[in-house]
N, C-alpha and C positions, 0 to 999 in steps of 0.2 A: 233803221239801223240794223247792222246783225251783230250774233254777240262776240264773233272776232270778225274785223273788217275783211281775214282773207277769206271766208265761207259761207256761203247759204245755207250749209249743212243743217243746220238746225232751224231754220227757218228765217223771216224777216221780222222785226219787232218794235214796237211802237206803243208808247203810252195811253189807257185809254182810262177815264177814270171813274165809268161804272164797273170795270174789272179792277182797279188798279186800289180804290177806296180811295186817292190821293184826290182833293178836289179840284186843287191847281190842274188839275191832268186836261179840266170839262176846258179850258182857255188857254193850256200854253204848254200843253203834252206833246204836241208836233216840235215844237222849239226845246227840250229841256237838251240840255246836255250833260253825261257824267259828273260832271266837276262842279255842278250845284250842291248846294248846302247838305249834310245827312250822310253820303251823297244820294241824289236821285237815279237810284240803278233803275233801267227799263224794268218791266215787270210786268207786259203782255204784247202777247202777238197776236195779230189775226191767223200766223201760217205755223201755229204748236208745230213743237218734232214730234214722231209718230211713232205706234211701233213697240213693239214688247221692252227692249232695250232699254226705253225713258220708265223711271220707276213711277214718276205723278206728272205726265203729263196736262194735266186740268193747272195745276198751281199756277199762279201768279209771279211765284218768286223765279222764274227761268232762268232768272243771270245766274243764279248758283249751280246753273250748270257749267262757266267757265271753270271755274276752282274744283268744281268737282267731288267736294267735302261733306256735302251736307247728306244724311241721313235718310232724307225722303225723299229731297226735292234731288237728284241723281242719275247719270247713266252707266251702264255697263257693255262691255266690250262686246265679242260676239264669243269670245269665252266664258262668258258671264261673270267677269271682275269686274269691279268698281273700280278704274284707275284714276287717280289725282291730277288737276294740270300742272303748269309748270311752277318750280318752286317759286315761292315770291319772297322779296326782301323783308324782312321781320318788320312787321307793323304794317304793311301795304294790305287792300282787300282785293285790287283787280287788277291786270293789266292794262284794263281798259281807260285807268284814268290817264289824263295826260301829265300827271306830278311822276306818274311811275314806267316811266317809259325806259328803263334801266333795266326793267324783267322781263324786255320784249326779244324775241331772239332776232338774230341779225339774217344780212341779207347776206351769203359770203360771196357776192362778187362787188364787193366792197373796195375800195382803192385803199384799204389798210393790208388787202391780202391778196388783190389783182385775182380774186377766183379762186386764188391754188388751196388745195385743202391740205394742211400741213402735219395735220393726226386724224386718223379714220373717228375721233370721238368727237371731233367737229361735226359730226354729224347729228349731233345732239341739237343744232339748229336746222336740221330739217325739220317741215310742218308736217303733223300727221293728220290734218284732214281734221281734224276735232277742234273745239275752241279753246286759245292759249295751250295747248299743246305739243311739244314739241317729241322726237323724238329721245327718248330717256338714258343714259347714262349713268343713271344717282340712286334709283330707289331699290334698295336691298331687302326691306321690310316684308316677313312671310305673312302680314296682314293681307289680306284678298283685295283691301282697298287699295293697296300702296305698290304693291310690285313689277318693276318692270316688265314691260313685255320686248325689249331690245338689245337687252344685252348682248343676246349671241350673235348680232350683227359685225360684233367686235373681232369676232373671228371669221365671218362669211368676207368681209371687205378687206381689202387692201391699197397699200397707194403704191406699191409696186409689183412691175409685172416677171421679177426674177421669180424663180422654180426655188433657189435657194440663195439666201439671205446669213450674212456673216455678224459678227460685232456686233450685237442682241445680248442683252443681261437677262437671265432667267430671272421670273418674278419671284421665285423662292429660293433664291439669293438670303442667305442671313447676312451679308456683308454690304451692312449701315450704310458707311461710306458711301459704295457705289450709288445704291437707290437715293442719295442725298444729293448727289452730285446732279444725277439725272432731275431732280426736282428742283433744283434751286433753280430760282429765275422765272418759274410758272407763275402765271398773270389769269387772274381771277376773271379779268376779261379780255375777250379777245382786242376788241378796241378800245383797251384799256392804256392807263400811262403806268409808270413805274410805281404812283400809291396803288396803283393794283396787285403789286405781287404780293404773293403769299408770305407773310412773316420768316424768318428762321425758325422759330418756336412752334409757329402751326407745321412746317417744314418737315422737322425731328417728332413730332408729334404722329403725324400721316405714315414718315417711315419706320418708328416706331413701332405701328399697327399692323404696315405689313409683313415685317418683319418676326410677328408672334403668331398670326395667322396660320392653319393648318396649310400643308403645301396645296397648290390652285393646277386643274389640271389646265385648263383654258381660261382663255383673258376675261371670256364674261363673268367671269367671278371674280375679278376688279368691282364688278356691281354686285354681284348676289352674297360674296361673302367679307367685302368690305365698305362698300360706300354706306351701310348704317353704321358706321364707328360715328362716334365723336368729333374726332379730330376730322371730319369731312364735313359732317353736316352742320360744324360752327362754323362753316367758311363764309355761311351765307344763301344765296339764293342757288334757284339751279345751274346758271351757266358759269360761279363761282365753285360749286361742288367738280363739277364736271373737269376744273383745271387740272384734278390728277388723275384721271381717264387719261385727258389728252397729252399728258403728258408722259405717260407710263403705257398707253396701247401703241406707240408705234416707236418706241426703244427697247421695249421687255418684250421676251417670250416666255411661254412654257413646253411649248414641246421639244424640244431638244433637250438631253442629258451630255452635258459638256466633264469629263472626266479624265483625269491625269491618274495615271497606272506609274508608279515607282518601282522600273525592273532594275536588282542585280542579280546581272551573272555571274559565276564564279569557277572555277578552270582548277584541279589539281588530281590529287593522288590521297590511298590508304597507304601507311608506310608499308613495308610486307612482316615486321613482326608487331604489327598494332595488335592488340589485346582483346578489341571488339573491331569488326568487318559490316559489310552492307548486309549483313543479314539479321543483326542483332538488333535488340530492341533498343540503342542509341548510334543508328547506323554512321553520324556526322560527329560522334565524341571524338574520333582522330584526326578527319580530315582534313589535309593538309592543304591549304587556297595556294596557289602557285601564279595566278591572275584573274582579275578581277575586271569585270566592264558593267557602267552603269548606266540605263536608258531612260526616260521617259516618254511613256508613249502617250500622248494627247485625243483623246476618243470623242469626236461628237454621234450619239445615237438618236434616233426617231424614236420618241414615245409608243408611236403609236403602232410603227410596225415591225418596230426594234431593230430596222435597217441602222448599218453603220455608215453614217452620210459623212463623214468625214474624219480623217488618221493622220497625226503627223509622230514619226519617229524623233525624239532631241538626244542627240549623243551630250554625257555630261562628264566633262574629265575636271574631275579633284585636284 
């Protein structure tokens, strides 16, 4: 067997029970499967993974390198992090068993979604080549063990091929409502039924969060400066955290400053025997308004190159 069925990556493995100490191994090691008593996780290969990367290669225990958690028995990236697999349901130990086949990511050309990707944080079911791993949307943690390596995908991808893009809520919005609006109705799972959506209460809890958060210059800090809140990582597993990713990276932005300028004009005269004139230190104590116009002018600007990508003038008569 291998320790995720999509990879050879880390080797092929098989019970043997002068490595293993388990005696059962010397008569029915070929035959065990997961879901025996304990349970019985593999626990040697003839084909180890190799390589600097694996901290104890020699050990026995190799399934712990699906989870990724353990201490010794461990691998690291090639940036030399220790990253975690995918979150599992509270009380589960592996994906591997077949009780837990609810923490396994999906296939998305699924007949729930005909292929289409519907938020670029679906992509958090992509496989990364590792065991139980997928790519990451969730971990915010500046622990070396825990931290994503994917967020900024969030900004590299898109699902459309327009230059410029309209009716986007900035994620640093203090205005509850909207980012509530935009939440209600996220489903914990993609092929999930309606007991999967997110409470009201976890709902106002999420927008709560984001809504006290320092302002976010880009989206990958949906992951790095809030996915370790609370009100996220009660949700559950990973692909139940991940439901306000996908729900928030492809209706919110940050880089645009959307801004409303309140101009009035004002039209008259100094009487000619006023007492103080436009040169005196209250040059507007006389001024006589004889008309009056008032505009609003509506500004979208580029964060980034402080272009003004879009103007509209609103005439407002009183």
């Amino acid at each position: 067997m291998t320790l995720d069925p999509r990879t050879l990556r880390f080797g092929a493995w098989g019970n043997a029970a002068n490595q293993s100490t388990i005696a059962a191994d010397y008569t029915d090691g070929t035959q065990g499967t997961l879901d025996w008593p304990a349970p019985r996780f593999e626990r040697i290969t003839a084909l180890p993974p190799q390589g600097s990367m694996f901290a104890s290669s020699t050990s026995t225990d190799l399934y712990k390198y699906a989870n990724n958690t353990d201490a010794t028995v461990h691998y690291t990236d090639l940036d030399g992090v220790q990253r975690l697999g995918d979150f599992l349901t509270s009380g589960a130990t592996t994906a591997m068993l077949p009780s837990d086949s609810t923490d396994r990511p999906l296939v998305l050309a699924g007949a729930f979604q005909s292929g289409v990707f519907q938020s670029v944080a679906e992509l958090g079911h992509v496989f990364r080549g590792q065991p139980w791993k997928t790519l990451n949307f969730t971990t915010a943690s500046p622990n070396a063990t825990a931290r994503s390596a994917d967020a900024g995908l969030l900004d590299v991808f898109t699902l459309h091929e327009s230059s410029m893009e309209a009716g986007k809520t900035s994620l640093n919005t203090r205005q509850a409502p909207v980012l509530t609006a935009i939440l209600s109705g996220a489903i914990k799972r993609l092929a999930g039924t309606n007991a999967d959506l997110i409470s009201s209460t976890q709902r106002d809890a999420i927008v709560t969060a984001l809504t006290t958060v320092q302002p976010m210059v880009n989206k990958a800090e949906l992951v790095t400066r809030l996915a370790a809140d609370a009100s996220i990582t009660g949700l559950g597993n990973k692909e139940a955290r991940e439901c306000v990713m996908r729900a928030f990276s492809d209706a919110c932005q940050t880089r645009t400053w959307n801004l409303m300028i309140d101009v009035i004009a004002q039209s008259g005269r100094y009487p000619p025997n006023a007492s103080s004139g436009p040169n005196t230190a209250n040059p507007l104590a006389t001024f006589m308004v004889e008309g009056e116009q008032r505009y609003w002018v509506h500004v979208a600007i580029d964060r980034f190159t402080g272009q003004v990508i879009g103007k509209q003038i609103e005439v407002v008569n009183e």
